[in-house]
Every structure is written in C-alpha cells, then in structure tokens.
N, C-alpha and C positions, 0 to 999 in steps of 0.2 A: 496718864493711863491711856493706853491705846484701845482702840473701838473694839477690839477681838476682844480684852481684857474685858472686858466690863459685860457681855454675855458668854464668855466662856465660863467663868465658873461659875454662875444659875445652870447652863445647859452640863455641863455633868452631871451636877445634882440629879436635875430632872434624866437623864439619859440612867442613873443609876435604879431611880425607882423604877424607869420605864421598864428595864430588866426583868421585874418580877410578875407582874401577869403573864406575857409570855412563855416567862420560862413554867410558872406555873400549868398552863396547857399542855405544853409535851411531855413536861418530865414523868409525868403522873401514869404516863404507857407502859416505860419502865417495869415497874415494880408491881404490876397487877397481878402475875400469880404471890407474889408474898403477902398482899392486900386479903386477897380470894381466901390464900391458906390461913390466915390469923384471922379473920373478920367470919369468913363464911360465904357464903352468897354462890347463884349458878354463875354461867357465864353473862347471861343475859341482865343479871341483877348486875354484876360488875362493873357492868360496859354505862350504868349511869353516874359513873363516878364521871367521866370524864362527861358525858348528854347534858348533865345536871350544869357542869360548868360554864358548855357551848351554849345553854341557853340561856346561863347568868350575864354573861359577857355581850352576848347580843342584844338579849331585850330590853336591857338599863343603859343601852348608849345613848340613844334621843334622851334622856333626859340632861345628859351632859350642861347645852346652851341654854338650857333654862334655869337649872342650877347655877350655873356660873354667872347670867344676869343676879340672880337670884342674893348671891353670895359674895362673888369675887371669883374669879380661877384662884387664888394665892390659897385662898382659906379651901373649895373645894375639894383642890392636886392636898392639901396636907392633909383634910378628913378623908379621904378616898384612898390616900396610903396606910392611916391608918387603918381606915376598918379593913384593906385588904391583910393587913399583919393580922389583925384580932383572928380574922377568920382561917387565914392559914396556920397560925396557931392550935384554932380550935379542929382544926384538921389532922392536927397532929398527935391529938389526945383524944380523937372519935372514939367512941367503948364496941360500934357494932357499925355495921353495912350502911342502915337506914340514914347516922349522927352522920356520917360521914359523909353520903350523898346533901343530905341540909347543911351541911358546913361549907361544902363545896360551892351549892348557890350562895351562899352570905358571903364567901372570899368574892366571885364573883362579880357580883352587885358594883361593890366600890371599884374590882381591881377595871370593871368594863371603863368608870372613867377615867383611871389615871392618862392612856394614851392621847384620847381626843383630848384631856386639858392641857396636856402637855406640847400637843402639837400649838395648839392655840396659842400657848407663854409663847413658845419657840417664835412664833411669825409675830410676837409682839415684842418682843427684847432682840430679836439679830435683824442686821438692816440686810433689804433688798440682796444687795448685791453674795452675802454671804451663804444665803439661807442651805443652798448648795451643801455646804459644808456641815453646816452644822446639822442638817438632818442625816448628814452619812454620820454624824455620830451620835444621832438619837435613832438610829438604826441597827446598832450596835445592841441595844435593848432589843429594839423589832424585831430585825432578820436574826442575829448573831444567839440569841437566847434557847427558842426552837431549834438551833443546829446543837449547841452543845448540851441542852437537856438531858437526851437519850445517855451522853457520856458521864454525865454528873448523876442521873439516877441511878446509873448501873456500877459506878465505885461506890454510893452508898451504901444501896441494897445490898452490897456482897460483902460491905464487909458491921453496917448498922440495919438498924432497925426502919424499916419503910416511912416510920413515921420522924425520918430526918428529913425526910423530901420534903417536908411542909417546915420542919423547926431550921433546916439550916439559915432558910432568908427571914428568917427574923432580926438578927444582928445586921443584915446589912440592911433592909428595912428601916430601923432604929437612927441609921447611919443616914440615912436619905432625908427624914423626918427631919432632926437635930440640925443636918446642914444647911436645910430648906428654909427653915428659921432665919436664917444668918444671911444665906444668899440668892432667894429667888425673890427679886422687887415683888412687893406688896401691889396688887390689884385690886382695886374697890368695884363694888356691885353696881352696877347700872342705876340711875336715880330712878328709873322707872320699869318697872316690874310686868310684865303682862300676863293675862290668865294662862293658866295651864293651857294647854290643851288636850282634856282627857279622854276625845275620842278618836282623834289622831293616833296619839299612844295606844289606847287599848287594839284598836286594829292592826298598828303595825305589831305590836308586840306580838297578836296573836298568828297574823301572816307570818312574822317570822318565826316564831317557835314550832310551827306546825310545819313547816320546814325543815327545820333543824332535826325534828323528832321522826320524820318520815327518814331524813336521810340517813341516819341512825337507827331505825328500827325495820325500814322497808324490806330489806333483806331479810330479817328475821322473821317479820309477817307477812311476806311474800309483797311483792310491788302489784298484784291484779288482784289483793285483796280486798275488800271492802272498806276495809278502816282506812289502810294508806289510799285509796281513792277517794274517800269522804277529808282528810287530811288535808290531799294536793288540791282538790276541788276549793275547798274551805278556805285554803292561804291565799289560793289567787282572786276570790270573791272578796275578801280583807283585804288585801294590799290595794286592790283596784278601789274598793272604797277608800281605804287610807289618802290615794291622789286626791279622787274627789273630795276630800276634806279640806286637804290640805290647800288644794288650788281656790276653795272658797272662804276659806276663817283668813280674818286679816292678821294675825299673831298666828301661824307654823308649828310646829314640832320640828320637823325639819325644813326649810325650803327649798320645794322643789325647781326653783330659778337654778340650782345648781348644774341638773340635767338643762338647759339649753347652752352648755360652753361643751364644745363638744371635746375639746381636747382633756380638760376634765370625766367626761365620760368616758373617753377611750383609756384614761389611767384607770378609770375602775376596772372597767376588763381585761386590761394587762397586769393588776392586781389578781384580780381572778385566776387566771392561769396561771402565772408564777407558785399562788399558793395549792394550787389543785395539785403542780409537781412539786413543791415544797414535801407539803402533807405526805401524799401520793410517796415517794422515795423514803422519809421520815418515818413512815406509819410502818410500810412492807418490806424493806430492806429489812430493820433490826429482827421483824415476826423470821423470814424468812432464814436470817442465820441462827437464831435461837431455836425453832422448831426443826427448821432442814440440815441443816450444818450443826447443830447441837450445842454452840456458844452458849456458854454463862451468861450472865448479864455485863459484866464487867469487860469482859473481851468485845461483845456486841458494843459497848463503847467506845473502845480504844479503834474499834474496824469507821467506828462515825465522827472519831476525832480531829481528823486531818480537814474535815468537810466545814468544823467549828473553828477552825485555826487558820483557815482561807477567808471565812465571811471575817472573821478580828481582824483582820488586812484590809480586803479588797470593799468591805461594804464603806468604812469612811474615808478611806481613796477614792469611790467612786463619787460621795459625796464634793468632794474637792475639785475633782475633775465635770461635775454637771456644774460648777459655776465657769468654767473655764469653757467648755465645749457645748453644753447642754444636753438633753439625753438621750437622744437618737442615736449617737454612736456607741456610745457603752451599753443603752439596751440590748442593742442590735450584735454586739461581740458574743452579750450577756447571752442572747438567745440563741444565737447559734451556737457557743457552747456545749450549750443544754440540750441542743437536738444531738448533738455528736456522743456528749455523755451519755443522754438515754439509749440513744443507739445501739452503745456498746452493754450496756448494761442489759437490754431488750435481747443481743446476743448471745451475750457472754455468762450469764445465770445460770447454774448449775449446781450440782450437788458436789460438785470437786471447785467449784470457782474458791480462788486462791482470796487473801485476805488485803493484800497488798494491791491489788487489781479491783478489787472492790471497791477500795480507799480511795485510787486513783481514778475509777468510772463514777462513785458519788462526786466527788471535788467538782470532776468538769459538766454535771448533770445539775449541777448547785450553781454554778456562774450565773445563768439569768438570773435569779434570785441576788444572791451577791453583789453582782456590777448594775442590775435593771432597777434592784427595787427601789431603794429610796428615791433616784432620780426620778422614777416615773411618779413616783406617790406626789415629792417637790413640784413636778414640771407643771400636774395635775392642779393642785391645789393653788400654785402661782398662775395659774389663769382666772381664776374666780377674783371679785371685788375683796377687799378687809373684810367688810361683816358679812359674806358666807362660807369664810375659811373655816367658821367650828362646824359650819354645817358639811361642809366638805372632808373635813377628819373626821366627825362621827360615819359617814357614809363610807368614807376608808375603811373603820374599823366593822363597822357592820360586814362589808362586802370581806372582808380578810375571812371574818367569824363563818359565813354563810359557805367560800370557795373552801375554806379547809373540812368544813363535816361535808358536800358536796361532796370535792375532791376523793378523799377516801370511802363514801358511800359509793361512789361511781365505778374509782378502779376495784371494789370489793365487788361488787354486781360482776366484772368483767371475770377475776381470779375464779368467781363462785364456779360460771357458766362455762368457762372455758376449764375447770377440771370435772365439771359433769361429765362433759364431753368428751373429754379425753379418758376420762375413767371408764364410758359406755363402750368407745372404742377399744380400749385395753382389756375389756373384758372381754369382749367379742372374738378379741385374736390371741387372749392368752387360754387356750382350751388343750384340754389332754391332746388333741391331734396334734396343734401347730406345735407344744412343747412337750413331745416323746417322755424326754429324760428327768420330768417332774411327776410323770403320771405315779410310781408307786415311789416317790419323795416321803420323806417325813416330816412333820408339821413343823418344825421347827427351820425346815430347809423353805416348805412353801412362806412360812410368816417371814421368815428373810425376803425372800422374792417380793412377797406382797409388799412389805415397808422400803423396799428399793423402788419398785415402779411408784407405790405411792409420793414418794419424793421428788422423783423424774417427773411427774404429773403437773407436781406444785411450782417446781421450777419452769416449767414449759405454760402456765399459767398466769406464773407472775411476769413472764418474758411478754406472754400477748397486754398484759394490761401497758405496760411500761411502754407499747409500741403505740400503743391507742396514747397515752404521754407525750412520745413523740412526735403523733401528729395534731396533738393539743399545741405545743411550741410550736411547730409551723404555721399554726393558723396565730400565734401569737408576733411571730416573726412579722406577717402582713400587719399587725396592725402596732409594728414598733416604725416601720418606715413612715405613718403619720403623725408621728411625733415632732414638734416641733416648738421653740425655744419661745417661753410668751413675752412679751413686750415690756419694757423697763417701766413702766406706767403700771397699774393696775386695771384690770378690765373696767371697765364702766358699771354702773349696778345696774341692773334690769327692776322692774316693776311687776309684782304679780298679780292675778287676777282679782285678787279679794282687796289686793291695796289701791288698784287703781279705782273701785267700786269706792273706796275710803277718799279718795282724794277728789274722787267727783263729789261729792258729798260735801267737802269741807273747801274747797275753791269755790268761792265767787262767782256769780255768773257778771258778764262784763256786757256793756252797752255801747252802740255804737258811738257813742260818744265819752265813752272814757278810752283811755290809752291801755293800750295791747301789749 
C-alpha cells in the first residue's frame, strides 16, 4: 500500500463530516422568511437563529484540546458528530421560534469541535511533505460548503419544507459516523490529564460572545448606545484578563506561545479578510437579488452556483499546488482576483445587472478565498511546533467565527449609512419644483417612483460597502507578500511564562563543583 493510501481514506471521512457545520452556518439565511412565516417571530427575533449558532460555534472551541487529552481525538471527532446530527435533527422538528433558537445552540456546541479535531487527525496521519494536499481537500468541507449552501437551501425551500435544511444531512451524517469506525486510526487520551482551566474559559467565552452579540445586535441598538458600549468595554476587559491568565497558569486553555510565530499570526489575519469578503458577498449578494431584483430562492441559487462549482476545483488544486510552490503565489493570484471581482461588482450592481454577470463578478470576487485559503490556514499552522497545532486550529476556527459575524456587522453599518444618506439626499431633490410632471401624479404613479429610487438607493449602497471590500483585499494583498514557505523541520517549541516559573521550581540548583 502506498503512503497516500493509508491517509486518504480516514481524510475523506473526516473531509465529509467536516462538510456539515459549515454548511450548517450559511444555509440557514436561505430560508428565513419561510422560518419567520411558519414559526412566527419579528425580524429581530429571527436573526437569533443564526447569533444563537455564532455563538455556539465559538465559545465551545477552547475546549476542543482538553477534551481530546481528555478522551482521544478518535472518540471526541465521533461523539461531536453525533451530537451535531442529534441536534440538527432536533432542529428539524422545533414546534416554535424559542425550540429552535436552543436547538440551534446544542447543534452548535459539538458541531464547534468537529473542525479543530479534525485538523489535528489530519497533521497526525498525513506526513509533512503532503499536508498541502490534503488540507485543500479538507477544504472542500471549509471553503466549498458556505459557497454552495445559499444553492442547496434555495432548491429546498422551493420546492420542501424549511425543515429539510437541518434533516437532509442526517443521512450523510450517519455515513461519516459508520465510516469513521472503520477508517479513521484509533487515538488514545493522553496518560495525563491536567485541570480545567475554568477561568481562562469563562473569560474568554465571555469576551468572545459579547463580541459576537454586539456585532449582531449593534445596528439594531444603535453602536453609541449604552449597552453596545458596556458590551465592547466589557469583551476587551475579558479577553485582556483572559492573556493574563493564560500567560500565568502552567496548564492553558489555549497557549498563547502561538501568537510569538509571526507567520502564524499573519495567517490569522489573512483568515480574517478572506472570510469578512466570503461572508460580506454571501450574506448581500443573494438579500440583494431577492429583495431588489425579486428572485425566488431557488434562482438566487442557481445566480451563486457557478461561485460553488469553482471552489469543487480550485480549492483542492490549490491544496496540491501549496506543496509544490507554497503559498505566496496562489494567495497572491487568489487576492488580486478578488480585488478585480469586487471591483466590478462595487461597479456594476444595479437594479438591471444581468444574472449571468453576476455569476461571473462572484466567481472572480471568490478566488482569494478558493486559491488563498487553505494554503494560508496549512502555511500558518505548519510553522507552529506538533503540540500547538490544536491550539492553532481552534484559533483558526475561532478567528473564521469572529471575521464572519464581524464581516457582515461592518458591511451592514456601511449599506445602513450610506442609504440614510442617499435617501436624505433623494429627498431633498425629489420636490414638486425639481419634478414638475409628478406634482398632480397619482399615487400609484408616485409609489412607482418611490420603489424605483428606493431600489437605485440600495444598489448604490451595496456598491459603497463592496468598495470598502475592496480596499479590505488590498490591504490583505500587503500582507499575502509576507508569506513564506516554513522549514522541513518543525519550529522549535518555545516556553511560557508560567512553565518556566514550573521548571525553576523542579530543576536542581547545581554547585560549583558538580557538572553543568
């Protein structure tokens, strides 16, 4: 049997569960007025079906490397797929608004660890030289899932019941599980266990959730309100304590020895922007031809299909390709791209923009993402020593969770602002004087009028955030030329400050007359 044999088929496995949290995140956008119309609920109520998830997904990933000492990865990756089935199941049979936002946390919870364990198997069954590869097809889950979400919710919905969104991946679930048995090597737990660490966790948990729910709510309670200031205030007092915790307990929740490899650091920020314009196009594109252009659901995903049938190519080609080149050049195509697609899309948005031009400005607006991501996520984590690769996947998946509600809270701020403005404007110069031939119109001629500039508005609003996009990608462009390919060795391990505190402690002190 040849070396590829023997981790290719555990990495499909694991590449097939990986499929289902993600795609759980996006699909769920879809189908929110048929949610709304069967369930009930305002808009504001609705919008925690998805908050609920973002902050299941985030705040249960530190616990990933403890569990997995704890357990095994083998036994964790299989109980974390299930309870993600149990719960998207019970998602599927919610009776009201409230079951259904609590079922959404319980999918959640487990689906937050499948990724980080799965990255961890991956860097422990495929050698060095492959890893390349095979993360462009456990990318394939990553990237490729959120792309074709929007198109699988919206054949659903049009032609079943919303609550197929959660029961279709049960069967392929089932499939993951059964196979996982068979082919992913068995992992044993660590002989030695270390305490929790529950104040670690409690802070960050609560730094990041107060995050999450700001960036999710701030718009709606305005950003110079009092609560979202008590909120941002609140995360950043948390998270600062959280270092300090972390930099003194000699057992981590996470360790932060990860932030001194800087090229690791710079993949989380080029993580970052990738998913800010992921989200960012994913989220406003399909609103935009649904409400402005008036697409069904089902056409809004055949206009985002071509964008899903690009990353099924190009994301485990480029995996293949960062073992051969490494990933400075495919980011680097990747992002220029994306500045050129968002470009034309920042231009070309309109209330007549054609469908087929749409297809083709997402595609090439999607390239960083496609050709960037998994090399840089690989490049990132292949600088780090063996034992802080799971800490470097949970902080992958954190920083993805944080840049996507981010991302869309930010370009939403932008869309809001910029059609206040243009609305204050439009009113100002649409007056009986400047349009003579509306002044003795009848109502049904002015609410014509009215829902056409309204529209003109929206599009000239979605065009300024897409532009502010684009100069997100440029500034991600500068930091894809510091990229660079890490050494066939593994880095060295670093010491951190509470363990060196440990190690004075348990070394010897030595005399000058013994040997050094």
């Amino acid at each position: 049997m040849t070396t590829s044999a023997k981790w290719l088929a555990p990495l499909l496995v694991l590449m097939l569960g990986s499929f289902l949290p993600p795609m759980d995140s996006a699909i769920v956008n879809v189908p929110i007025p048929h949610i709304q119309k069967d369930l009930g609920g305002g808009t504001d109520d609705i919008a925690w079906i998805s908050t609920a998830y973002s902050l299941g997904m985030a705040v249960f990933v530190p616990l990933t490397n403890w569990l997995s000492d704890r357990f095994g990865l083998t036994r964790v990756h299989r109980a974390a797929l299930i309870g993600f089935l149990v719960g998207s199941g019970l998602c599927g049979l919610a009776w009201d608004l409230n079951s259904l936002i609590a079922f959404r946390v319980l999918t959640a919870i487990p689906g937050s660890l499948v990724p980080v364990v799965t990255i961890s198997i991956i860097y422990r069954i495929v050698p060095r030289e492959s890893i390349g590869t095979a993360m462009g097809l456990y990318g394939l889950g990553v990237i490729v899932a959120p792309s074709l979400a929007p198109t699988i919710g919206g054949l659903i919905v049009q032609d079943l019941s919303w609550r197929w969104i959660f029961l279709f991946k049960e069967p392929i679930g089932v499939i993951a599980v059964i196979a996982g048995l068979f082919l992913i090597p068995k992992m044993e737990p660590n002989s030695t266990v270390h305490k929790f660490d529950w104040w670690g966790y409690l802070t960050f948990a609560y730094g990041l959730s107060a995050i999450i729910v700001v960036s999710a709510k701030g718009q709606k309670w305005h950003w110079d309100s009092y609560p979202v200031l008590i909120l941002i205030v609140s995360a950043l007092l948390s998270l600062a304590l959280f270092a300090t915790i972390e930099n003194e307990v000699e057992h981590p929740l996470i360790d932060l020895r990860i932030f001194r490899y800087w090229p690791f650091v710079n993949s989380l920020l080029l993580i970052g922007v990738l998913l800010i314009m992921v989200f960012g196009v994913a989220y406003y594109i399909p609103q935009f031809l649904q409400n402005v252009q008036g697409l069904d659901a089902r056409n809004t995903g055949l206009v985002l299909l071509p964008m899903g049938l690009m990353m099924v190519v190009v994301v485990p080609l480029a995996g293949k390709l960062y073992d051969w080149i490494g990933p400075r050049w495919l980011a680097l195509v990747g992002m220029l791209g994306s500045i050129v697609g968002l470009t034309l899309i920042s231009g070309g948005i309109s209330v007549d923009m054609g469908r087929t031009e749409a297809s083709i400005w997402i595609m090439i607006a999607m390239l960083g993402a496609a050709l960037g991501m998994m090399p840089i996520m690989t490049n990132g984590l292949s600088w780090l020593p063996p034992h802080l690769v799971g800490y470097g996947g949970a902080m992958n998946n954190v920083m993805q969770r944080a840049a996507s509600a981010l991302g869309v809270a930010i370009i939403g701020v932008i869309v809001k602002r910029s059609s206040a403005q243009l609305t204050a404007d439009t009113d100002a110069l649409q007056t009986p004087t400047t349009l003579p031939q509306y002044r003795d119109a009848d109502p049904q001629a002015l609410t014509g009028l009215y829902l056409q500039t309204q529209d003109h508005i929206q599009a000239t609003a979605d065009a300024n955030a897409f532009l502010m996009t684009t100069g997100l990608a440029v500034l991600g462009t500068l930091l894809v030329l510091m990229l660079k390919k890490p050494p066939r060795s593994p880095a060295p391990p670093t010491t951190s400050p509470g363990r060196q505190r440990t190690a004075a402690k348990t070394v010897p002190r030595t005399t000058a007359a013994e040997p050094r």
